[in-house]
C-alpha positions, 0 to 999 in steps of 0.5 A: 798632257800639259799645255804649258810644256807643250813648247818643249816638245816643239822644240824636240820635234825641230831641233835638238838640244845642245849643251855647248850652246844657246841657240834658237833656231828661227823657225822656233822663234815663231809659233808652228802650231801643231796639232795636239791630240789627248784622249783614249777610246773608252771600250769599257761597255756604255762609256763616254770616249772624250778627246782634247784637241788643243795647238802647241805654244811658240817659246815666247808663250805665257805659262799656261796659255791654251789654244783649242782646237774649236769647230773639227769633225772627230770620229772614232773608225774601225776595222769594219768600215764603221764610224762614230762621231764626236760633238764640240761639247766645250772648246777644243773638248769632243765627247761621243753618245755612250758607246759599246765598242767590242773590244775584238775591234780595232780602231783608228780616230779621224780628225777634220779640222775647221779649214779642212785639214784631215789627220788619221791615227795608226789603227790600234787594237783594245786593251781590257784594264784590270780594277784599281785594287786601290787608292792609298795615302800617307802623310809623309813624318818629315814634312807633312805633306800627303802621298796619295798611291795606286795599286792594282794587278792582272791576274791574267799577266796581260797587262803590264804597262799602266797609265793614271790620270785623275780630277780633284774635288776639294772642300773649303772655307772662307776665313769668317762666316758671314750671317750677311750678303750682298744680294742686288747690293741689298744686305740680306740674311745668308742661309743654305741657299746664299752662304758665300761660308762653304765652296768647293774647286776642282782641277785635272792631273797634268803629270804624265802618271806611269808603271810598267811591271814588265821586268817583274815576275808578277803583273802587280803595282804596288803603291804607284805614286799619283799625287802629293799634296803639300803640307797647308795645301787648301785641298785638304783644308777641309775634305779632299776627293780624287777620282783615279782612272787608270788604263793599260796600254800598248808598249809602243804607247808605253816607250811614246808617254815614257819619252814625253814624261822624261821630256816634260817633267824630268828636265832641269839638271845634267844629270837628268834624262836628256830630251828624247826624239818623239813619235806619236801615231798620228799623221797628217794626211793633208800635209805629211811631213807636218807633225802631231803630237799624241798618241793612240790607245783604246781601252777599258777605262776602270775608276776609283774614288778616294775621300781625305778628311781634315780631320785624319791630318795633322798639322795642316795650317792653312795660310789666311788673307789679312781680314781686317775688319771696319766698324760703319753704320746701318741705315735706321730707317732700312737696315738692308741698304748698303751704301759702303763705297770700298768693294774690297769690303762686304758685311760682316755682322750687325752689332748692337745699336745699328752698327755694322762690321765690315771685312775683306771680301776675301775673308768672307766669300770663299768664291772669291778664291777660284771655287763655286758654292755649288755642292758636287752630286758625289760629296 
């Protein structure tokens, strides 16, 4: 769920929303910061169950500001009586070992917070998850930008009711490449190993992704709409990936995403579905009338890989940073020496008579936009 808009939900969970007027209540003015739970139990056989523990944000809070849950005790129960704990991998990120979860079990998860606070959630049965069929994409004639869709079915009927998320990978370019780099403020020949030429980024979905087929005669998605990436995006710069999971689930926890997807993401006009009462099946066991804000699925998790090439779009002009350009000197007596003072500026390249160009750093460097040059195990 979308840390940024976890405020709104503070917001519906003590108070409601009146047209007529602007009021604040004063306990909003504050920050209650409740506890936020994301994550499904993976039964899929071997997997890896991850579980994001974060705080809501008061109203006053930037856009986009984060509080993890750091130093818990998270374990995944079950109906027998026996139990499998999480780690701390990263702040507020809690992994398990590899895990083959029957999926006749049901299960509940178990947190301890740092000071002791204890929260259960309901007990949940397992959902099998049927194969993504598949990841589709277009370029949308009117205003170029990419609509990527899934598909899939259950041949059984058993499914219904599906959830996505997904990560992004994308390959890009800095604007000029550099035959030049700084190494120890020592100008040094790239190669393989120091070209600042090619970098890569990554980022998670935040959109809570939906369908249901329970009014449909079959238990079948057709192009379920996961992202769109506009028209000189730098995602599809050069090479595009997405790695799609999808999952089934319960259709209380259907009714639960469906309320938080028209709360979070379906705000803005009169005519827009109005905010909606949330209940997750979380519970504060220490504090009972304390909320908290999740819920609950286990299930088979099932994944799929999609590629988008530069080369299969058209018209996809990304926007470039002014790369001017400077001509200075090298040192006759030791070309590597640098001793240019601006650190908007690197080299560029040598010219002839021991001259040296200079540009922005932005124009060489593609790290320098938020990626790193290390290439992805799956690229």
């Amino acid at each position: 769920m979308p840390t940024q808009r976890i405020f709104l939900i503070t917001l519906l969970l003590l108070a409601g929303i009146s047209c007529k007027q602007g009021y604040l209540p004063p306990v909003l003015q504050g920050n209650p910061g409740y506890l936020v739970v994301e994550g499904v139990i993976n039964t899929a056989p071997g997997s890896i169950t991850t579980f994001q523990l974060s705080r809501t944000q008061g109203l006053g809070d930037s856009v986009g500001a984060y509080t993890p849950e750091k130093n818990a005790q998270v374990s995944i129960l079950d109906n027998t009586g026996a139990s499998w704990p999480l780690r701390e991998a990263t702040n507020g990120t809690y992994t398990s070992d590899p895990l083959s979860l029957s999926t006749a079990g049901k299960y509940r998860l178990k947190i301890v917070t740092g000071n002791g606070t204890q929260y259960l959630s309901d007990t949940v049965s397992v959902h099998s998850t049927p194969p993504i069929d598949s990841l589709t994409w277009n370029q949308d004639d009117s205003l170029g930008d990419v609509h990527i869709r899934a598909n899939t079915h259950d041949p059984a009927g058993n499914s219904h009711y599906y959830r996505w998320f997904f990560s992004e990978t994308w390959e890009y370019h800095s604007i000029f490449y550099s035959e030049l780099v700084l190494i120890n403020n020592r100008i040094e020949y790239a190669d393989t190993n120091t070209s600042t030429y090619t970098c890569w980024r990554g980022d998670n979905s935040t959109d809570i992704l939906l369908a249901s087929t329970s009014a449909l005669s079959q238990d079948r998605v057709n192009q379920a709409q996961i992202a769109v990436l506009p028209r000189g995006s730098q995602k599809l710069s050069s090479r595009y990936s997405m790695l799609a999971t999808q999952y089934v689930l319960s259709a209380d926890a259907y009714k639960y995403w469906q309320i938080m997807q028209k709360n979070t993401q379906n705000l803005g006009s009169l005519f827009d579905p109005q905010p909606s009462q949330l209940q997750g099946n979380y519970h504060c066991v220490s504090h009972p009338n304390e909320p908290v804000i999740g819920y609950l699925s286990a299930s088979s998790l099932q994944q799929l890989r999609l590629f988008i090439p530069n080369s299969q779009v058209h018209n996809w002009d990304t926007a470039h940073n002014e790369c001017q350009t400077v001509n200075w000197y090298s040192d006759p007596n030791d070309f590597h020496n640098y001793t240019y003072t601006d650190t908007l500026f690197g080299p560029f390249y040598f010219v002839s008579g021991g001259g040296l160009i200079l540009t922005k750093r932005t124009c060489i460097d593609c790290r320098l936009q938020g990626g790193t040059t290390q290439r992805p195990s799956f690229w």
